[in-house]
N, C-alpha and C positions, 0 to 999 in steps of 0.2 A: 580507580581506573577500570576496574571490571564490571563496575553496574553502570555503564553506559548502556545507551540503550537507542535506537533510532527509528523514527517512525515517518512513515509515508502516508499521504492521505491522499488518497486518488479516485477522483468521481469516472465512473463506468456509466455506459447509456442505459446497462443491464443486470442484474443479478446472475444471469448467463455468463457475460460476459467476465465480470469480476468473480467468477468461482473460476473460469477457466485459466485465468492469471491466479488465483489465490491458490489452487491444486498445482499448480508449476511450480512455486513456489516454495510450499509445504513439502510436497515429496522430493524435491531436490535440495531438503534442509536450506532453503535461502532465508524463509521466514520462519519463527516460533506459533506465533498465530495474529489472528487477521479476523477482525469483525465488519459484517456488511451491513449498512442499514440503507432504506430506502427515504429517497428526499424529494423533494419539488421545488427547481433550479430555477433561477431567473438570469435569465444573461444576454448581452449582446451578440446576436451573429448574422452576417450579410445583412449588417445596419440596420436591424431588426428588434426590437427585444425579443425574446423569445423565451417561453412559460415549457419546462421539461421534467419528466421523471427520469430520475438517476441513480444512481446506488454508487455507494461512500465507502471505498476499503480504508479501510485504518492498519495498514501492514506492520506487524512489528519485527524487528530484524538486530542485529547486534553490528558492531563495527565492521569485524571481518566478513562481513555478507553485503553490508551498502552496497558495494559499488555491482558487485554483480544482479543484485536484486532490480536495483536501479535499472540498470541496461538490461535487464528481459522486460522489465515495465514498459519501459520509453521501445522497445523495439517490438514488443507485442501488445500495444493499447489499441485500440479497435478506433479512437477519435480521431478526426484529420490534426488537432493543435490537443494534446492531453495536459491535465494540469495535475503534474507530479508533484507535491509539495514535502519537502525532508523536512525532518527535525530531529535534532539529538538533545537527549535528555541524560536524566540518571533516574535510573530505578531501586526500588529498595534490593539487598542481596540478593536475600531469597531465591527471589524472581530473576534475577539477573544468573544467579549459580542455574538456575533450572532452565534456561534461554541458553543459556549457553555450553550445558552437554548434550543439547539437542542437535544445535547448530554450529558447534564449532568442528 
C-alpha cells in the first residue's frame, strides 16, 4: 500500500510556465519531483491542425497529495482546455519511503 505512487503528465506552452506550477508545487510539499522536457505538439485547434512547441511535466506525487496537486494544476494551467493526464502506479520501496517523508 505504501509504494503507490501517482503521476501527472501535463503539457505547458512554456518551460516558464511549467516551472511556475512545478515551484508551487515543490515548495508546498504537493510534489516529490517533476521533470520538464521540451516537445513539438501536433494537434487540432479552431479546426486547424496546428504544429507547436510545448514543455511536458511529469509531476510525481503520492496518494495523500492527488487531489490537492490536482486542483492547483487544473486551477492555475495557463491553457484555455489543459490536458491533465493521472496515473497511479507502484514504485519500488526505496523510492516510495523517500517520497513519502518528503511529502507526507
Amino acid at each position: 500500500m505504501k509504494n503507490k505512487i501517482v503521476l501527472f503528465y501535463v503539457p505547458f506552452p512554456s518551460e516558464k510556465s511549467a516551472s511556475k506550477i512545478s515551484n508551487y508545487l515543490l515548495i508546498n510539499e504537493l510534489a516529490v519531483c517533476i521533470q520538464a522536457f521540451k516537445v513539438i505538439s501536433n494537434y487540432i485547434w479552431n479546426e486547424k491542425i496546428t504544429k507547436g512547441n510545448e514543455c511536458i511535466a511529469i509531476i510525481k506525487t503520492n496518494k495523500q497529495n492527488e487531489k490537492s496537486a490536482f486542483q492547483y494544476i487544473a486551477s492555475n494551467h495557463p491553457y484555455e482546455v489543459p490536458c491533465i493526464i493521472k496515473l497511479k502506479g507502484r514504485v519500488n520501496k526505496k523510492y516510495a519511503s523517500w517520497m513519502n517523508e518528503l511529502i507526507t
